[in-house]
C-alpha positions in Angstrom: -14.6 18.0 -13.2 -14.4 20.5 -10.8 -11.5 23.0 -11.4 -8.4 23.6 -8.3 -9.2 27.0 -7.3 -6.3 29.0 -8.7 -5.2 30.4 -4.6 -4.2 27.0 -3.5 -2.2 26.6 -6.6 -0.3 30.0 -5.7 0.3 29.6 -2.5 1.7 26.3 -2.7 3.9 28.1 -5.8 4.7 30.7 -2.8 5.8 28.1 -0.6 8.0 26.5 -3.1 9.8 29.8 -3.6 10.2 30.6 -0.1 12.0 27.0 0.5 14.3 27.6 -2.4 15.2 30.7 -0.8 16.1 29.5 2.8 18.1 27.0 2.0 20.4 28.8 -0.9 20.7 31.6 1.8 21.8 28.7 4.7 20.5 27.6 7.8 21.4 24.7 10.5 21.3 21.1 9.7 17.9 19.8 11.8 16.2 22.8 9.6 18.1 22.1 6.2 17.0 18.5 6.5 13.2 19.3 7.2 13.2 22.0 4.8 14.3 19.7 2.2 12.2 17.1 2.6 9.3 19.6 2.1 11.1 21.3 -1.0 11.6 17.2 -2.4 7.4 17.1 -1.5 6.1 19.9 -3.4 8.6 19.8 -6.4 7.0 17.6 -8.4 3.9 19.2 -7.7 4.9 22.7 -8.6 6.8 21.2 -11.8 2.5 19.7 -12.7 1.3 23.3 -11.6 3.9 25.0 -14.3 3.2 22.5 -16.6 -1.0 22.9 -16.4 -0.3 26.7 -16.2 1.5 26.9 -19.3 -1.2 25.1 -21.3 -4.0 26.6 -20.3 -2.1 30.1 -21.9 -1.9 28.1 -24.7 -5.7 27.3 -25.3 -6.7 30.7 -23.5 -4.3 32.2 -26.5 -6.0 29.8 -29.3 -9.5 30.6 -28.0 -8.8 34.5 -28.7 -7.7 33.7 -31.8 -10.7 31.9 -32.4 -12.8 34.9 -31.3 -10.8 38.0 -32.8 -12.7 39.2 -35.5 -9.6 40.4 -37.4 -8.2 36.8 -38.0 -7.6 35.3 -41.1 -9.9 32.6 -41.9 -7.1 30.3 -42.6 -5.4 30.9 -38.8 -8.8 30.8 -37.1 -9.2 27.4 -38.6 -5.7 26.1 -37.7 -6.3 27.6 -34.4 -9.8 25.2 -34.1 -7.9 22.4 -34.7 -5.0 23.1 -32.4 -7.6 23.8 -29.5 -9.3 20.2 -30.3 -6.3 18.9 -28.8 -5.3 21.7 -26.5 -8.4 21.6 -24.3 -8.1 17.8 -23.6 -4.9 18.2 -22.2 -5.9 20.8 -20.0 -8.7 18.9 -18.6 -5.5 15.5 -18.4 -3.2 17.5 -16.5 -5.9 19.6 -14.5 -7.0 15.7 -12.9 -3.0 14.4 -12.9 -3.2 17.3 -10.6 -5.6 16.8 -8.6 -4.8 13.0 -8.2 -1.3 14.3 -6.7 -3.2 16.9 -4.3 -4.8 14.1 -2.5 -4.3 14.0 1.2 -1.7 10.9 1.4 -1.6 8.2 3.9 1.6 9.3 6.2 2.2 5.4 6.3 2.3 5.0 2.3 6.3 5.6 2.4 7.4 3.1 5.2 8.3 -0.6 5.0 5.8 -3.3 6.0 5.2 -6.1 8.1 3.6 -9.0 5.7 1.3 -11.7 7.9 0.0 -14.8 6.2 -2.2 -17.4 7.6 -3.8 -20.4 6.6 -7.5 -19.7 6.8 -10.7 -22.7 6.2 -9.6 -25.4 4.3 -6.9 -27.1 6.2 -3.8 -28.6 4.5 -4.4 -26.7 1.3 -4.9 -23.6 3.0 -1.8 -24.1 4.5 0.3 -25.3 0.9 -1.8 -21.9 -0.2 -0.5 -19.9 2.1 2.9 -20.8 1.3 1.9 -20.2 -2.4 0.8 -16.5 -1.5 3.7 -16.0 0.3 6.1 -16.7 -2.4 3.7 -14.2 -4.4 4.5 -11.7 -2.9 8.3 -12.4 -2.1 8.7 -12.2 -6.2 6.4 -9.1 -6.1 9.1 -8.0 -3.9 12.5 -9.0 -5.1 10.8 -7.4 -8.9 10.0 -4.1 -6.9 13.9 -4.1 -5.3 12.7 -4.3 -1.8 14.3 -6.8 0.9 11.9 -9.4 2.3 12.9 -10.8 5.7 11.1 -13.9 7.5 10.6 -12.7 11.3 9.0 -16.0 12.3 7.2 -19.0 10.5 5.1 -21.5 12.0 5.4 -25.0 9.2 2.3 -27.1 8.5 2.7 -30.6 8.8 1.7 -31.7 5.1 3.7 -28.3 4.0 2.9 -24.9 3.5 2.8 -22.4 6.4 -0.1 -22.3 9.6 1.3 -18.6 9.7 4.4 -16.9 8.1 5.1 -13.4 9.0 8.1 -11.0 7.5 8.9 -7.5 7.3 9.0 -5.9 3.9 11.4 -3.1 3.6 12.5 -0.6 0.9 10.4 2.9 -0.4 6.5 2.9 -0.9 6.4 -0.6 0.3 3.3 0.3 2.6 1.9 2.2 -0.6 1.2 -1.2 -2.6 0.6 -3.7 -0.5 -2.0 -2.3 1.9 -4.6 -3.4 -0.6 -3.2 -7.1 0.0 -4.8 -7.3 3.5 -8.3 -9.2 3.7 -9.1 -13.0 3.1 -7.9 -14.6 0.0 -9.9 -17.3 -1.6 -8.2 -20.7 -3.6 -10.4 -22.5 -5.9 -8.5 -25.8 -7.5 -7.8 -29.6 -7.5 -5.5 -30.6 -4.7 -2.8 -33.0 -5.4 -4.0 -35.3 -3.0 -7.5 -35.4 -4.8 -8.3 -38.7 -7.1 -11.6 -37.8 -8.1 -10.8 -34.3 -9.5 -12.7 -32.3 -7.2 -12.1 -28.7 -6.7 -11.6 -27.9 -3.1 -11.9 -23.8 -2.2 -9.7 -23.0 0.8 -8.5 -19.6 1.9 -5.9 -17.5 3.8 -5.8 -14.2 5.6 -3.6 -11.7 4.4 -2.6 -9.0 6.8 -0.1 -6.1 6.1 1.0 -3.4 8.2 2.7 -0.6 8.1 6.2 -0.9 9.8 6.4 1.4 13.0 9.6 3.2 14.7 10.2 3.9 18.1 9.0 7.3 17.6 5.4 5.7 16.4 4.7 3.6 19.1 5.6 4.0 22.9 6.3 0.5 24.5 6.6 0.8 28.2 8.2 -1.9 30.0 5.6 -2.2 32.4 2.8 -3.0 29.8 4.7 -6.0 28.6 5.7 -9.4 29.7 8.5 -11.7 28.4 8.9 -15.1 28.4 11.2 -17.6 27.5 10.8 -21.0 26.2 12.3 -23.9 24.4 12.4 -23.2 20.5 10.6 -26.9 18.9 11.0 -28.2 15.2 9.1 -30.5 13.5 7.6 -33.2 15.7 8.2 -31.7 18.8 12.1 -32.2 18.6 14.1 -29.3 20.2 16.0 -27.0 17.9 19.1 -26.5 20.8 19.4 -26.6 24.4 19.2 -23.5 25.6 15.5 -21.6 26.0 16.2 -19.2 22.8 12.3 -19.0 21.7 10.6 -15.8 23.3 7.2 -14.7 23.4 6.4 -10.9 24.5 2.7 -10.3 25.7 1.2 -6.8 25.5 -0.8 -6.9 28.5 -3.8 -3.5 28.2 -4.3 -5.2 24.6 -3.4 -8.7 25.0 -1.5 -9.2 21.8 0.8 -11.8 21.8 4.0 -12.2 19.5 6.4 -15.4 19.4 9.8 -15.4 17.8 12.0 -18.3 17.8 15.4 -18.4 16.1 18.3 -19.2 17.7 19.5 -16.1 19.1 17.6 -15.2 22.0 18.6 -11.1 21.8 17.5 -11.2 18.1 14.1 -13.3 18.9 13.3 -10.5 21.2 14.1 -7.5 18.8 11.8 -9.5 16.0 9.3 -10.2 18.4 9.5 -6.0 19.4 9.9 -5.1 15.8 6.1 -7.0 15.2 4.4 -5.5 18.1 5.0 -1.8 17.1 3.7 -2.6 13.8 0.6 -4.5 15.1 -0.3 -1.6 17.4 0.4 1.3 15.2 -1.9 -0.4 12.9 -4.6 -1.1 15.9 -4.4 2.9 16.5 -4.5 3.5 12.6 -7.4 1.2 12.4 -9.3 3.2 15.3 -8.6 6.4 13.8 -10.0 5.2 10.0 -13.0 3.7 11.8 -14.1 6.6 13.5 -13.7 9.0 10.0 -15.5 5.8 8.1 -19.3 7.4 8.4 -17.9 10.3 7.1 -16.1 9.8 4.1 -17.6 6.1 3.4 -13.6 5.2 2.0 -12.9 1.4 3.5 -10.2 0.6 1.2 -7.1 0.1 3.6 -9.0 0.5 6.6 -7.4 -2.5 8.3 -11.3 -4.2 7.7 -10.1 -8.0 7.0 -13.5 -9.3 7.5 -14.6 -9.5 3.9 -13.1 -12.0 1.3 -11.3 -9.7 -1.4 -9.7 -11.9 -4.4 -10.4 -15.3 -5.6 -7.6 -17.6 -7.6 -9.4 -20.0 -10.0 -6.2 -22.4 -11.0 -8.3 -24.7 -13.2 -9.5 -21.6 -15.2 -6.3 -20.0 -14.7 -8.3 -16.8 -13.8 -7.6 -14.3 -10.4 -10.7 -12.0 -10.0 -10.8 -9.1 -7.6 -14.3 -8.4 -5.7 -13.2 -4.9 -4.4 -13.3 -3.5 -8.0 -14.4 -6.8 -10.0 -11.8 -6.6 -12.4 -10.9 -10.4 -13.5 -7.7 -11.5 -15.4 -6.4 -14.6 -17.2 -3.1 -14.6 -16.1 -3.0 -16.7 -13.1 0.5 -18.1 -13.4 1.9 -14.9 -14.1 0.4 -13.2 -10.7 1.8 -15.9 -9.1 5.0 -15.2 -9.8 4.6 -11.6 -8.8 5.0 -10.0 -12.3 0.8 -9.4 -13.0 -0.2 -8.5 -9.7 0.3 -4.7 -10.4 -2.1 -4.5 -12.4 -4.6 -5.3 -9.6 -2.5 -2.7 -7.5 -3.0 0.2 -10.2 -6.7 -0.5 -10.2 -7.8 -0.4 -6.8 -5.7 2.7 -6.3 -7.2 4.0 -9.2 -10.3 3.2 -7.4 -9.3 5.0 -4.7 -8.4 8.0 -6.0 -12.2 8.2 -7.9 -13.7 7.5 -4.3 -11.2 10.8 -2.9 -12.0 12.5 -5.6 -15.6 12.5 -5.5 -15.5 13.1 -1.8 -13.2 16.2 -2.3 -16.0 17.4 -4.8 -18.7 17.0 -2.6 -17.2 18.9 0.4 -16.2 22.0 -2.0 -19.5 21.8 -4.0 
């Protein structure tokens, strides 16, 4: 493992110190609060620096004990022993360090938009959809965060053609990134007499939840129309034309909302297209560093099927980093998907990792 040269460490130190000192000396609130935020940033990160600092004194000071020649036999051997587990921990906290000097991904900390859509398979796509969904409104309500349905489009035989919601709360974006692709449903519908497995799927798509500031909307690229909002079998919700349906015109994105307020359809209907082209201009920007750092995961790429749910072995396996688990009902309900999570982030970090490597070899 290569070793964080020593001048980054200090001058992130220096940094530290020189943020400590401007704001106990006092300066105006736009700069307090940006200062702040930095000093909140690189906190925890000089706390790990200290913390790696203060051991490697400890095994530099064992190793010299080791070596001085004037030692009593009995110390030098205590010291031996004392390094066996001192030089472990160096190397632990050394790559805890490094994990949390990655370049992050400036969306990780914002809310989310959550799209799911019945995929190949019809009516049990749909019924898994819904499944999915509920998946990952437990995941959600476990994690504290507030789930909120922007629009849902019902299946006839249940489930959902397409349910969409905005995830909010801290680090939403963090986690569930690594949700987006197509999910794969391997089981016995209950419509089935003959026991047959059917394999259906859904697309999962999750964005990162845009402000104002993030995405410029000018009126002149959209369109807004208005329509009658339609239930089940075609019968209309109320009389008045509440649905409405906003058209990005130089992309041709279309979003629909239809609850009964016609000022809060349109504010949904907003709220979705921000997301949908912050992640467009996201996506653009991860495509064109792909050849370079070879790093997909979270790339927006949806194409490829990522996770297969095997109910009549009870059995969820992951093809990103083909880890399989027997705990089927539990990630259902939310409570074993972190474990998933933790791994392909752990996977993530190897692939930085190595790439940071290669570029200061």
């Amino acid at each position: 493992m290569a070793s964080i040269p020593k001048d980054k460490l200090k001058r992130l130190v220096g940094r530290w110190e020189t943020i400590q000192a401007q704001l106990s000396e006092g300066c105006d609130q736009e700069t307090f609060k940006k200062l702040s935020k930095e000093f909140s940033d690189l906190d925890p990160l000089v706390a790990a620096i200290k913390t790696l600092e203060a051991a490697e004194e400890e095994r530099d000071s064992l190793r010299q004990m080791i070596e001085d020649p004037a030692a009593e036999p009995d110390m030098a051997e205590l010291a031996r022993e004392e390094l066996e587990a001192a030089e472990p921990r160096v190397e632990q906290l050394e790559h805890e360090l490094q994990i949390m000097l990655l370049p992050k991904d400036a969306a990780d900390e914002k809310s989310a938009i959550l799209e799911v859509r019945a995929g190949t398979g019809g009516e049990e796509a749909a019924l898994f959809a819904a499944d999915l969904f509920r998946m990952y409104q437990r995941y959600a309500d476990l994690k504290g965060w507030k789930v909120n349905v922007l629009s849902v489009s019902d299946a006839d035989a249940g489930g959902f053609r397409e349910i969409v919601a905005s995830i909010s709360g801290k680090g939403v974006f963090a986690r569930m990134k690594f949700e987006s692709g197509v999910h794969r449903v391997q089981r016995v519908p209950e419509t089935e007499n003959q026991g047959r497995i059917h394999t259906s799927a859904a697309t999962v798509a999750v964005l990162p939840e845009a402000e104002e500031v993030d995405v410029e909307i000018r009126e002149q690229d959209i369109r807004i129309d208005t329509m009658r909002a339609s239930g089940a079998g075609g019968q209309h919700v109320n009389t008045t034309d509440s649905a409405v349906r906003i058209t990005h015109i130089p992309t041709g994105i279309i979003v629909t909302s239809s609850e009964k307020s016609q000022h809060q359809n349109r504010a949904r209907a907003m709220q979705v297209l921000r997301a949908r082209l912050f992640d467009m201009e996201r996506t653009r920007i991860d495509e064109a560093r792909a050849a370079e750092r070879k790093d997909q995961i979270g790339s927006g790429d949806r194409s490829q099927r990522i996770r297969t749910y095997n109910f009549p072995q009870g059995r969820v396996t992951d093809h990103r980093v083909n880890v399989t688990l027997y705990n089927l009902p539990q990630i259902m309900e939310g409570e074993g998907l972190d474990t998933i999570i933790d791994a392909l982030i752990t996977e993530r970090q190897a692939g930085q990792l190595a790439a940071e490597t290669t570029v200061h070899a």
